[in-house]
PDB file of N, CA, C and O in Angstrom:
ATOM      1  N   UNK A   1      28.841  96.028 106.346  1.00  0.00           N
ATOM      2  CA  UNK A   1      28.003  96.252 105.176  1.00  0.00           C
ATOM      3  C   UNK A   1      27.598  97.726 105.076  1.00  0.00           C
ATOM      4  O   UNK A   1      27.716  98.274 103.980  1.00  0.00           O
ATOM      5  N   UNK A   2      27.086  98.480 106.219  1.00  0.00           N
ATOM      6  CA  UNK A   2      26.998  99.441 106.010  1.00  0.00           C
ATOM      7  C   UNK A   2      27.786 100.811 105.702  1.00  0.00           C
ATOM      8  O   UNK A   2      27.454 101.944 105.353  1.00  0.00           O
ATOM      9  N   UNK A   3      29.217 100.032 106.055  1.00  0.00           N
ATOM     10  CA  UNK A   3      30.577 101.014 105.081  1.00  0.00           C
ATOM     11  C   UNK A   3      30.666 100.608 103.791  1.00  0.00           C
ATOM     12  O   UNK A   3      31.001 101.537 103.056  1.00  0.00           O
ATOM     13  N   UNK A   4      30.538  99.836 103.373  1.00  0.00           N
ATOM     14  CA  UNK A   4      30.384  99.214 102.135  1.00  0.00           C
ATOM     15  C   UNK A   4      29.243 100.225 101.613  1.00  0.00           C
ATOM     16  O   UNK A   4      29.501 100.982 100.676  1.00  0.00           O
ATOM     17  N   UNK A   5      28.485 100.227 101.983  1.00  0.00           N
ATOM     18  CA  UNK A   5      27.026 101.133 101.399  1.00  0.00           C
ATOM     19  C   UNK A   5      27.719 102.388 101.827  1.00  0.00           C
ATOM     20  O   UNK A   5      27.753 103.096 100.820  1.00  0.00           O
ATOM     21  N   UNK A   6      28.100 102.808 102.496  1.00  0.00           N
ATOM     22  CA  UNK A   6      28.761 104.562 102.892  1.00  0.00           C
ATOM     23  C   UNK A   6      29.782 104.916 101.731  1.00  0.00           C
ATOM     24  O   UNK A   6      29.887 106.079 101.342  1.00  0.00           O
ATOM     25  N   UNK A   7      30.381 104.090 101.297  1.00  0.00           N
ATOM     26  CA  UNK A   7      31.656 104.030 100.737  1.00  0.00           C
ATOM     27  C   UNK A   7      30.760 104.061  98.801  1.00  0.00           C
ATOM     28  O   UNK A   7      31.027 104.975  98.021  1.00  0.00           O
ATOM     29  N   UNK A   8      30.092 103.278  98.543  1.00  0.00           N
ATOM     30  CA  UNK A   8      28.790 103.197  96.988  1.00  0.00           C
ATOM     31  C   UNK A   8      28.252 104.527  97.389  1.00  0.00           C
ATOM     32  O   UNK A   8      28.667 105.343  96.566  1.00  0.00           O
ATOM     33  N   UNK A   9      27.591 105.044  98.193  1.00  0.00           N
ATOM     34  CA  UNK A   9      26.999 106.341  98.239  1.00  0.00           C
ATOM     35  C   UNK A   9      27.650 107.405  98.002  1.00  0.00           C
ATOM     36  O   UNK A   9      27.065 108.380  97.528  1.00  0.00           O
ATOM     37  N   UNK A  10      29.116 107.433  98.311  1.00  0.00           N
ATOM     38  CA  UNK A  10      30.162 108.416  98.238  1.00  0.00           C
ATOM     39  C   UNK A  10      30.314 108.317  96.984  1.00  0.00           C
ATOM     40  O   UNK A  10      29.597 109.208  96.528  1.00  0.00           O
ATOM     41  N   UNK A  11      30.818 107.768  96.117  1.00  0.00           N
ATOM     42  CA  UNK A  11      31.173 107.477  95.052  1.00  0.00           C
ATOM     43  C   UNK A  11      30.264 108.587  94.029  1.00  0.00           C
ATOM     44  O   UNK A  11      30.843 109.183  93.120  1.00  0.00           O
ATOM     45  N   UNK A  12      28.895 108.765  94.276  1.00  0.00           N
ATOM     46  CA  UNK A  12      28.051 109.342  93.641  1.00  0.00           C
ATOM     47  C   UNK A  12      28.331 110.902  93.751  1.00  0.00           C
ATOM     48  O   UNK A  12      27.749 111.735  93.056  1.00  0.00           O
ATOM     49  N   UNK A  13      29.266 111.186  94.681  1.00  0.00           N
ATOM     50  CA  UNK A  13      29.391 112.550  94.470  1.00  0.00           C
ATOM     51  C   UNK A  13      30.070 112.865  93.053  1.00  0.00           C
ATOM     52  O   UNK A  13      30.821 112.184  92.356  1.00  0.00           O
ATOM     53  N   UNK A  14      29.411 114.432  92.845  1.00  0.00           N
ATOM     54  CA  UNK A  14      30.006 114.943  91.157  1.00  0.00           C
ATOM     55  C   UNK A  14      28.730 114.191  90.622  1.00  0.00           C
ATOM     56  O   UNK A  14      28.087 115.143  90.179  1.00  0.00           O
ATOM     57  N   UNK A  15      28.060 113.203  90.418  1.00  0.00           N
ATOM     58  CA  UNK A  15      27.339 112.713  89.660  1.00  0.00           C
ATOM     59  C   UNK A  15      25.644 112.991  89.904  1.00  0.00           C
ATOM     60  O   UNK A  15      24.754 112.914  89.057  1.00  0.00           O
ATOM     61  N   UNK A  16      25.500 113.418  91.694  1.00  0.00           N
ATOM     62  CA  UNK A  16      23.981 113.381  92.275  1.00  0.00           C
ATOM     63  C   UNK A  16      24.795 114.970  92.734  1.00  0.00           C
ATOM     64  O   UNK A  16      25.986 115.278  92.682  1.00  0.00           O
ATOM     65  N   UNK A  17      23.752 115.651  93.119  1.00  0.00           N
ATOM     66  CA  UNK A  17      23.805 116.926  93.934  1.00  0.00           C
ATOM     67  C   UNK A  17      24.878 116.731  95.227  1.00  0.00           C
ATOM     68  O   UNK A  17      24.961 115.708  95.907  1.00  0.00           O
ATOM     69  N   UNK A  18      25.417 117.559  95.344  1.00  0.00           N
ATOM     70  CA  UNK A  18      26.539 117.350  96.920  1.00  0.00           C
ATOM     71  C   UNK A  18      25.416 117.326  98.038  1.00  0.00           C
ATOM     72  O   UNK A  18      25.173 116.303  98.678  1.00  0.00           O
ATOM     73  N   UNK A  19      24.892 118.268  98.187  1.00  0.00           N
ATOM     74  CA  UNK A  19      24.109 118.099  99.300  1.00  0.00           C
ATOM     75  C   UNK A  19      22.834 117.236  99.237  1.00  0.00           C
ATOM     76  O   UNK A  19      21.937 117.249 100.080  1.00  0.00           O
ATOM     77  N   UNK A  20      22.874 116.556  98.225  1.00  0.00           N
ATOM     78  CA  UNK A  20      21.852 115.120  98.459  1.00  0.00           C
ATOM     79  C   UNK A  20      23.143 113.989  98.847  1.00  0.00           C
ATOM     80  O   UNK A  20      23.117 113.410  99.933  1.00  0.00           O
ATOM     81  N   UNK A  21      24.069 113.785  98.020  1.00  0.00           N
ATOM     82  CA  UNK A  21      24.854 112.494  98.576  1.00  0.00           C
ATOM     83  C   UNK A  21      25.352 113.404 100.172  1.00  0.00           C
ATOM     84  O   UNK A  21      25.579 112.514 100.992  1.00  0.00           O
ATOM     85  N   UNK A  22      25.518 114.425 100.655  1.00  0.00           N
ATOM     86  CA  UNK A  22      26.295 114.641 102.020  1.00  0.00           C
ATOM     87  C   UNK A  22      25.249 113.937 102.434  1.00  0.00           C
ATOM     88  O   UNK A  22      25.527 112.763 102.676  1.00  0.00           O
ATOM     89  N   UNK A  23      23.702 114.366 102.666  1.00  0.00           N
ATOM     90  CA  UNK A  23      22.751 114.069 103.740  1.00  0.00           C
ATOM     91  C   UNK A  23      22.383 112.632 103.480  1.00  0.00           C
ATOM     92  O   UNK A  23      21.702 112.126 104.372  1.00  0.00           O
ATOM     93  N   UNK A  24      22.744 111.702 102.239  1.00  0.00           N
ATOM     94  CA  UNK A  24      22.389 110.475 102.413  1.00  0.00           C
ATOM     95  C   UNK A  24      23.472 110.079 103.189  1.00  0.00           C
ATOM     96  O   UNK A  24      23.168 109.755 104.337  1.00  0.00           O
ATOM     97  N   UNK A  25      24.823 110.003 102.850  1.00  0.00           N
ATOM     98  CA  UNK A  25      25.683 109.453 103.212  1.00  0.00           C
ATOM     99  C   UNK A  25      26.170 109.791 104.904  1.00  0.00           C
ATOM    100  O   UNK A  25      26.137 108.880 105.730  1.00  0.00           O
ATOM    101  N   UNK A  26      26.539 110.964 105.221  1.00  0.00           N
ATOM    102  CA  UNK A  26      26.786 111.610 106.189  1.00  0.00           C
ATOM    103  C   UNK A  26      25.873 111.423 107.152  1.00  0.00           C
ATOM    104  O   UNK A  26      25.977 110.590 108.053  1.00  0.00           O
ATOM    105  N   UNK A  27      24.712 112.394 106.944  1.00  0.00           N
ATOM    106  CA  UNK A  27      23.637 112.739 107.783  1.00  0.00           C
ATOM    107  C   UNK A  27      22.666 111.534 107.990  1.00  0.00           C
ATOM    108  O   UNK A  27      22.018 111.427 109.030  1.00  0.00           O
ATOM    109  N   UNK A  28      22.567 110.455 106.777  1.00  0.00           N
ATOM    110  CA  UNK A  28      21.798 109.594 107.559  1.00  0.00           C
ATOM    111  C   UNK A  28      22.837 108.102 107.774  1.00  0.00           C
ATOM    112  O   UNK A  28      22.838 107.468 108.830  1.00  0.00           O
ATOM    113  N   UNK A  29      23.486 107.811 106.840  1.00  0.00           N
ATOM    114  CA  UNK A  29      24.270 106.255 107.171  1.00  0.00           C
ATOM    115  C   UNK A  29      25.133 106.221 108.653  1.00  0.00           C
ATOM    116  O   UNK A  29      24.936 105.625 109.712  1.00  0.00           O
ATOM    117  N   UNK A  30      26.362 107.321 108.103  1.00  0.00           N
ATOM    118  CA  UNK A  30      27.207 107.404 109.082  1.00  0.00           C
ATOM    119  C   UNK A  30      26.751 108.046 110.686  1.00  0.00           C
ATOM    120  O   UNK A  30      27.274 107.663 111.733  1.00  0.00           O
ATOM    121  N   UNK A  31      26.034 108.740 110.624  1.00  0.00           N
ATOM    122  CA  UNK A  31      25.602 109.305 112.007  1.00  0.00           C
ATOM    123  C   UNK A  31      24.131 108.670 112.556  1.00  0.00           C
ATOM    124  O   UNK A  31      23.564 108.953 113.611  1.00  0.00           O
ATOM    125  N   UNK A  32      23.759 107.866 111.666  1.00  0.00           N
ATOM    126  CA  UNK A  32      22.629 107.151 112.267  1.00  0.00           C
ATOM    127  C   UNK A  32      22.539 105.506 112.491  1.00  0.00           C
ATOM    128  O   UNK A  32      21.764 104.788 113.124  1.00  0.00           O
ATOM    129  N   UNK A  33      23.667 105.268 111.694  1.00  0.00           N
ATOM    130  CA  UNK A  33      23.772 103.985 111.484  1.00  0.00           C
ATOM    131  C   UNK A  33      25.402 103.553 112.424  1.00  0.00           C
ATOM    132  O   UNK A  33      25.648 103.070 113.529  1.00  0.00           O
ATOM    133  N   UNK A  34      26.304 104.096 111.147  1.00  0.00           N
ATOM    134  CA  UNK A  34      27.832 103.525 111.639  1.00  0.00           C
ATOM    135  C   UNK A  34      28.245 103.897 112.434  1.00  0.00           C
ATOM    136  O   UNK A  34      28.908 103.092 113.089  1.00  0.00           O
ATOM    137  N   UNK A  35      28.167 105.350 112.959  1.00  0.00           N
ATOM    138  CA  UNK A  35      28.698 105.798 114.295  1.00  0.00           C
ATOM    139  C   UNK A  35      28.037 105.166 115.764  1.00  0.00           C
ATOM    140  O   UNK A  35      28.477 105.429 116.884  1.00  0.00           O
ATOM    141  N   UNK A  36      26.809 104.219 115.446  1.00  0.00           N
ATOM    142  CA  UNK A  36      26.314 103.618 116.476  1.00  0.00           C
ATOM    143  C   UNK A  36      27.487 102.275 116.922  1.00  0.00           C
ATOM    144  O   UNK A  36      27.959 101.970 118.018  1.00  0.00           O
ATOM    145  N   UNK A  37      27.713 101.585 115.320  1.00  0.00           N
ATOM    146  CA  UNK A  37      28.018 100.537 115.680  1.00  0.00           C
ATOM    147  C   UNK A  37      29.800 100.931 115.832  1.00  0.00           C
ATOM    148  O   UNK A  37      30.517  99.941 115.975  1.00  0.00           O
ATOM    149  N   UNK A  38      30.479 102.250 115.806  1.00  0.00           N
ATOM    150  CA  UNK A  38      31.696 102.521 116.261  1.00  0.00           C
ATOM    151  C   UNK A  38      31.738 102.435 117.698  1.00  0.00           C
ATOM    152  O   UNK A  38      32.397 101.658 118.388  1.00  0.00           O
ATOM    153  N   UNK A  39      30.650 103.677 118.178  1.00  0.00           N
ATOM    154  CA  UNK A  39      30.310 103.673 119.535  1.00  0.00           C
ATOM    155  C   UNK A  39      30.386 102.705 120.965  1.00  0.00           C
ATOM    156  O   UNK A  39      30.698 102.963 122.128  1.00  0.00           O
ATOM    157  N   UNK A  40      29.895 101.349 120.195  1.00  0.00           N
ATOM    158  CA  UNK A  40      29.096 100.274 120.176  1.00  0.00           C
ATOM    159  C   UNK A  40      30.863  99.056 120.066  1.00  0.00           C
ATOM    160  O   UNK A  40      31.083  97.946 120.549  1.00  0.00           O
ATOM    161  N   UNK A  41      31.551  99.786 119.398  1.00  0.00           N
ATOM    162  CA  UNK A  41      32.706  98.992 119.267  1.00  0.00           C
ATOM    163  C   UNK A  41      33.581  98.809 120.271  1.00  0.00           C
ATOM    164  O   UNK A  41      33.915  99.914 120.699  1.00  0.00           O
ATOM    165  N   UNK A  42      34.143  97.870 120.886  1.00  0.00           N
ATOM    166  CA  UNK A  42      35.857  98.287 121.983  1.00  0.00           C
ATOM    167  C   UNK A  42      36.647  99.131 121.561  1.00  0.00           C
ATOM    168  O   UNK A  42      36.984  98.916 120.397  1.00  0.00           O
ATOM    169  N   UNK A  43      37.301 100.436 122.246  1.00  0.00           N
ATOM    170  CA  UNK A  43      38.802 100.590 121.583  1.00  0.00           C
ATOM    171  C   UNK A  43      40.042  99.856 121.316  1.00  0.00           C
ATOM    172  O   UNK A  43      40.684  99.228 122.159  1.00  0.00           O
ATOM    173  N   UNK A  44      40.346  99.996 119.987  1.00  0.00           N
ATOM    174  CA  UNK A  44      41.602  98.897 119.488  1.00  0.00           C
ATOM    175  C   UNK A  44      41.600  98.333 117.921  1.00  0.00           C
ATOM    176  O   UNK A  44      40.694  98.341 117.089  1.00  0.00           O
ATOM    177  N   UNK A  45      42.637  97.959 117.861  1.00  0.00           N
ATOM    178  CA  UNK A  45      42.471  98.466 116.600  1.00  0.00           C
ATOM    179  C   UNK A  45      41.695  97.850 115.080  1.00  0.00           C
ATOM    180  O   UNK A  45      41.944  97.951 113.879  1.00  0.00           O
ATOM    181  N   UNK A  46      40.489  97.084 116.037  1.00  0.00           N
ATOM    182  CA  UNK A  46      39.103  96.615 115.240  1.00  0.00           C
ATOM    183  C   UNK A  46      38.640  98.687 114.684  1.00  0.00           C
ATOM    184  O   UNK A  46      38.620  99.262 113.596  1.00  0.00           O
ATOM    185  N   UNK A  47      38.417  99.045 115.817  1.00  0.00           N
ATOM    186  CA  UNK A  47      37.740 100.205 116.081  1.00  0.00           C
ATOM    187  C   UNK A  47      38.361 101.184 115.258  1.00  0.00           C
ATOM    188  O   UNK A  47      37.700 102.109 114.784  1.00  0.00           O
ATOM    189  N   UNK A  48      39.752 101.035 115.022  1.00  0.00           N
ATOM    190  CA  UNK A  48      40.445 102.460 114.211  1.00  0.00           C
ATOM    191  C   UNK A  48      40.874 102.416 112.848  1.00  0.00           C
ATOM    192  O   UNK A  48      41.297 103.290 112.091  1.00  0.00           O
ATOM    193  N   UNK A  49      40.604 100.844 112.674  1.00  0.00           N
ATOM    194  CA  UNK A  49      40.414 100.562 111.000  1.00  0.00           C
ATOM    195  C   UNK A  49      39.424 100.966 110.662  1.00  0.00           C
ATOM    196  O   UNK A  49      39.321 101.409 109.518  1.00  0.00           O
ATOM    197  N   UNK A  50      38.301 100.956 111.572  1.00  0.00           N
ATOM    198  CA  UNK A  50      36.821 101.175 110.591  1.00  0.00           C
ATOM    199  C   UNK A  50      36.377 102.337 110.661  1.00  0.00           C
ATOM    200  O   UNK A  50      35.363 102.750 110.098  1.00  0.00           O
ATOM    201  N   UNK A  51      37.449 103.229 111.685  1.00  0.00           N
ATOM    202  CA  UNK A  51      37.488 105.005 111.482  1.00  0.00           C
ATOM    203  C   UNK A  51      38.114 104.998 109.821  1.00  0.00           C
ATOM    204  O   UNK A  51      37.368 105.431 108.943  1.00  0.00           O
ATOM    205  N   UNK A  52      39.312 104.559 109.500  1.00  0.00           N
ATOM    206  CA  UNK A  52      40.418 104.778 108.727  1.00  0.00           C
ATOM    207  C   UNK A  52      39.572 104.693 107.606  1.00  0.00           C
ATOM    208  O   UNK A  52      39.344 105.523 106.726  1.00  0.00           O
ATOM    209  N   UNK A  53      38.931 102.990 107.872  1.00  0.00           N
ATOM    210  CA  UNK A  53      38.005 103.008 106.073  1.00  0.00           C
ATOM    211  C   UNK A  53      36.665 104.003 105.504  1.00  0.00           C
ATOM    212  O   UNK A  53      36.124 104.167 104.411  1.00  0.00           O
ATOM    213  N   UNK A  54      36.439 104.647 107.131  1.00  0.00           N
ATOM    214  CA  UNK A  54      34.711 105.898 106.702  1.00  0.00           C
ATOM    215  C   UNK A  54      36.271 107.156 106.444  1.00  0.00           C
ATOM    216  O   UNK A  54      36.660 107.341 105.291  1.00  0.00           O
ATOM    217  N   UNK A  55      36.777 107.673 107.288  1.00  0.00           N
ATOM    218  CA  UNK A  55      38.006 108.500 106.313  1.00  0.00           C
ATOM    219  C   UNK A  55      38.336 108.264 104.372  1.00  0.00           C
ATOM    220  O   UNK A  55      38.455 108.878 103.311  1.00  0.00           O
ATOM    221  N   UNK A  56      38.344 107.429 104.753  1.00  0.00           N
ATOM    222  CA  UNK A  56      39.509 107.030 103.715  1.00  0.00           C
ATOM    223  C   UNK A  56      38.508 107.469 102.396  1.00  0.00           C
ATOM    224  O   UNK A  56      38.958 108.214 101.526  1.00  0.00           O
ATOM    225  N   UNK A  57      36.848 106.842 102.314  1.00  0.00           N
ATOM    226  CA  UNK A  57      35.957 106.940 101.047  1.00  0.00           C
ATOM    227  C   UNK A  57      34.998 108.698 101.434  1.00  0.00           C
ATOM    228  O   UNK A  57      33.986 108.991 100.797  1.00  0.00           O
ATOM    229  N   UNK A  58      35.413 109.370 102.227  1.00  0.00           N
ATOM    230  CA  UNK A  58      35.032 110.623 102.002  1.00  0.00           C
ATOM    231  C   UNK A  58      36.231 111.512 101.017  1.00  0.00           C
ATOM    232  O   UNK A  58      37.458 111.570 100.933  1.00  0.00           O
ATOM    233  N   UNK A  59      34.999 112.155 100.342  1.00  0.00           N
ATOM    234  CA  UNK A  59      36.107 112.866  98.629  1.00  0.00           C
ATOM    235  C   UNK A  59      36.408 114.086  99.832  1.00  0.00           C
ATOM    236  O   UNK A  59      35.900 114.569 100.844  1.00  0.00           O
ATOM    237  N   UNK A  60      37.534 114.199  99.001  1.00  0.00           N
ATOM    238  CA  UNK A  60      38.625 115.275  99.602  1.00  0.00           C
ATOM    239  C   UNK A  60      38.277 116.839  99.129  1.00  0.00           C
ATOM    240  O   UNK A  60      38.460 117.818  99.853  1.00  0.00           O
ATOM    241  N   UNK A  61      37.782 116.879  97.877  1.00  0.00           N
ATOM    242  CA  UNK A  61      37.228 118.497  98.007  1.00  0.00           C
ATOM    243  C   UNK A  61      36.141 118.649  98.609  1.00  0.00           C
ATOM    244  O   UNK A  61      35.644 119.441  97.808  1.00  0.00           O
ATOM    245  N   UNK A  62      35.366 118.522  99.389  1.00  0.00           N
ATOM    246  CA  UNK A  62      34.611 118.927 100.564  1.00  0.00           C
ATOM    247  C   UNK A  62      35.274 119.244 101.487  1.00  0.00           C
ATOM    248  O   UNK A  62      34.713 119.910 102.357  1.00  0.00           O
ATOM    249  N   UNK A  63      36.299 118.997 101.609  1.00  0.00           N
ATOM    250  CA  UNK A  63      37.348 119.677 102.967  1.00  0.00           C
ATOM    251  C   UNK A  63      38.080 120.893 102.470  1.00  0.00           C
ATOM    252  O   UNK A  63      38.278 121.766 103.314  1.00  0.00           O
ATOM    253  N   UNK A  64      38.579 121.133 101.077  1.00  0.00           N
ATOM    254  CA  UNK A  64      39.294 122.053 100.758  1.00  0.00           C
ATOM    255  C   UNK A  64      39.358 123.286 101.021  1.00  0.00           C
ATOM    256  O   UNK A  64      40.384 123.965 101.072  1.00  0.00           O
ATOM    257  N   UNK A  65      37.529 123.860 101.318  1.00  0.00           N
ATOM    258  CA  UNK A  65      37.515 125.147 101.550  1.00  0.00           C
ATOM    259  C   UNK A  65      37.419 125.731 103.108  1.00  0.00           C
ATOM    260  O   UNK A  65      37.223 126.917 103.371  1.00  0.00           O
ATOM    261  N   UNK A  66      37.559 124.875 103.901  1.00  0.00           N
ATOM    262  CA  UNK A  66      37.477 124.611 105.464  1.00  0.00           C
ATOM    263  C   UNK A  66      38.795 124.910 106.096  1.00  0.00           C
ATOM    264  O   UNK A  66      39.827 124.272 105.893  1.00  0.00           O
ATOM    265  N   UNK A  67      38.600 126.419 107.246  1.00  0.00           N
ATOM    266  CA  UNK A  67      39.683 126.281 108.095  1.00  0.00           C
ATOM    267  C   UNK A  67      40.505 125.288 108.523  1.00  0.00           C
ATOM    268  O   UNK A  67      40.202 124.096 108.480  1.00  0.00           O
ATOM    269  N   UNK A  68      41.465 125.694 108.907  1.00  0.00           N
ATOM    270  CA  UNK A  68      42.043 124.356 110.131  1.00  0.00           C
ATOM    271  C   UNK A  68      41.485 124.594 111.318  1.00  0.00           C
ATOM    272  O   UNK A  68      41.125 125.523 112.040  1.00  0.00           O
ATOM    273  N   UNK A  69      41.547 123.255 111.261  1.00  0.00           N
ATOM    274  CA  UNK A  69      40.730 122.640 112.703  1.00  0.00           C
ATOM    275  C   UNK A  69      39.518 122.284 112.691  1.00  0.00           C
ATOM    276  O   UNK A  69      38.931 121.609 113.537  1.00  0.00           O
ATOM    277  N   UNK A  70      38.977 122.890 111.391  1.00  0.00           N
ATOM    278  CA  UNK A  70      37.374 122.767 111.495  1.00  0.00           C
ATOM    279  C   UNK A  70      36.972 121.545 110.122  1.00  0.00           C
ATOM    280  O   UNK A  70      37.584 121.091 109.155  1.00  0.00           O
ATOM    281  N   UNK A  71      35.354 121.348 110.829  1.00  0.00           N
ATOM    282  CA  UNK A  71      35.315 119.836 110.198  1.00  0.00           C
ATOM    283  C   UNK A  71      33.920 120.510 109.077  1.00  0.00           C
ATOM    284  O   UNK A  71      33.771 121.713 108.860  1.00  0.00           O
ATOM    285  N   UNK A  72      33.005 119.373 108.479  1.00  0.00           N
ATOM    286  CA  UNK A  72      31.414 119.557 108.182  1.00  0.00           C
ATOM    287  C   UNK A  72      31.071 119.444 109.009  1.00  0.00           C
ATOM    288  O   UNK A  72      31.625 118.662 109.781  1.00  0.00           O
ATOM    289  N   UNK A  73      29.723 120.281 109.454  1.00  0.00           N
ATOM    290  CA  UNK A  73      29.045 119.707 110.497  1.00  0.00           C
ATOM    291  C   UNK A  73      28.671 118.534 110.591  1.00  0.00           C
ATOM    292  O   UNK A  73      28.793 118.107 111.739  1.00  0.00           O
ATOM    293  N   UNK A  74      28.117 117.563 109.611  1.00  0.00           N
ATOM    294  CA  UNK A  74      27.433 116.549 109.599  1.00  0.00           C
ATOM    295  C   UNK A  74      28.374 115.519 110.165  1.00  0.00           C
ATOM    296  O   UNK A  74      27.987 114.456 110.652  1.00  0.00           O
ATOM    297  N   UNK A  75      30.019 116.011 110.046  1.00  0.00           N
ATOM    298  CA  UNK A  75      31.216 115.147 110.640  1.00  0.00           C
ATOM    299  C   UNK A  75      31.194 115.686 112.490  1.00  0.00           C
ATOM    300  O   UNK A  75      32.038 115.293 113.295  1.00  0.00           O
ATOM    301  N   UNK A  76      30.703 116.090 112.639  1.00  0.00           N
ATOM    302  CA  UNK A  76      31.057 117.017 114.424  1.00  0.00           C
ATOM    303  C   UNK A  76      30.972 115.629 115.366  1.00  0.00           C
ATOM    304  O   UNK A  76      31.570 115.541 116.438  1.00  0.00           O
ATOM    305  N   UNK A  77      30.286 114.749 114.905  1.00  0.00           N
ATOM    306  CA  UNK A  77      30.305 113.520 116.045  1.00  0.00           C
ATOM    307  C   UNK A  77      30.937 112.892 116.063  1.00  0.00           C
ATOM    308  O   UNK A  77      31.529 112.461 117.053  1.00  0.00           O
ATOM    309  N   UNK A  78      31.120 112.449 114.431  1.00  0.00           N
ATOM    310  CA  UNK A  78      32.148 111.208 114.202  1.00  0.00           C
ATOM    311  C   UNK A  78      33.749 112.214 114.861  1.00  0.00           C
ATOM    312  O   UNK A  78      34.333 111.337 115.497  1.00  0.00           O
ATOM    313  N   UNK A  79      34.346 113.110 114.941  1.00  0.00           N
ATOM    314  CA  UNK A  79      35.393 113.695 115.427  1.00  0.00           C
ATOM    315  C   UNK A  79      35.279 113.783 116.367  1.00  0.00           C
ATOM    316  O   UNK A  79      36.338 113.791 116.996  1.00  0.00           O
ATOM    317  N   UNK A  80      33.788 113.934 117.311  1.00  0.00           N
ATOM    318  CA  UNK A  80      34.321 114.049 118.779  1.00  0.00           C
ATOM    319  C   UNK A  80      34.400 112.432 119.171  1.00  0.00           C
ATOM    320  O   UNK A  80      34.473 112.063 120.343  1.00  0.00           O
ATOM    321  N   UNK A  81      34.378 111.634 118.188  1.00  0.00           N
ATOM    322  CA  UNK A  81      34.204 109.943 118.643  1.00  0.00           C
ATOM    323  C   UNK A  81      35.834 109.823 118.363  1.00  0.00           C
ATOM    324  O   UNK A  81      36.396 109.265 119.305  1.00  0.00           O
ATOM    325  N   UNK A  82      36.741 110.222 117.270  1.00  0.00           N
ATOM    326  CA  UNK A  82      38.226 110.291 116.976  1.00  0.00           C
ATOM    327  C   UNK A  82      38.559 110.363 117.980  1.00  0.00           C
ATOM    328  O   UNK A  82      39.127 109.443 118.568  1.00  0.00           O
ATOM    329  N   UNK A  83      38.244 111.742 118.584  1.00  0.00           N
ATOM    330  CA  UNK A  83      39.214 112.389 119.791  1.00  0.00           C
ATOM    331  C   UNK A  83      39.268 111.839 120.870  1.00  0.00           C
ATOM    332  O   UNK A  83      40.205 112.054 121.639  1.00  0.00           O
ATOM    333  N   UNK A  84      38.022 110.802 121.224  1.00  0.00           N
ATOM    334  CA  UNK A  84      38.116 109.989 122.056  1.00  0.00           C
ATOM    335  C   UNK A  84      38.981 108.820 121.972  1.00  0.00           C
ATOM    336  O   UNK A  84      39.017 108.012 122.900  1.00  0.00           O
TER     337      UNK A  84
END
């Protein structure tokens, strides 16, 4: 449910301020909420679908102007949770 709500919050970008939907969505769902219950998950591939589906509903021009290699900050956990 709470990707479901990550995924409705995203949606609002272009429509609410970027940096109000980043810090709802980002800063408080995903890093306070979903990355617990990833954490919280087994590895396999319960665990890398529900990476794939918080990927999948983040908009793609927020990444556009970003080196390679480098993420948002508000993403720095959920990637060091990937790399694991």
């Amino acid at each position: 449910s709470f990707l479901q709500l990550l995924s409705n919050v995203l949606l609002w970008d272009g429509i609410v301020q970027e940096d109000t939907v980043r810090d709802l969505g980002l800063s408080k769902l995903l890093n306070r909420y979903l990355l617990l219950n990833l954490l919280n998950t087994p590895p396999g591939p319960a665990n890398i679908e529900k990476c794939n589906k918080v990927v999948a509903c983040l908009p793609e021009r927020w990444f556009q102007d970003l080196k390679s290699g480098s993420t948002l900050p508000e993403l720095q956990n959920f990637c060091q949770h990937l790399l694991r």
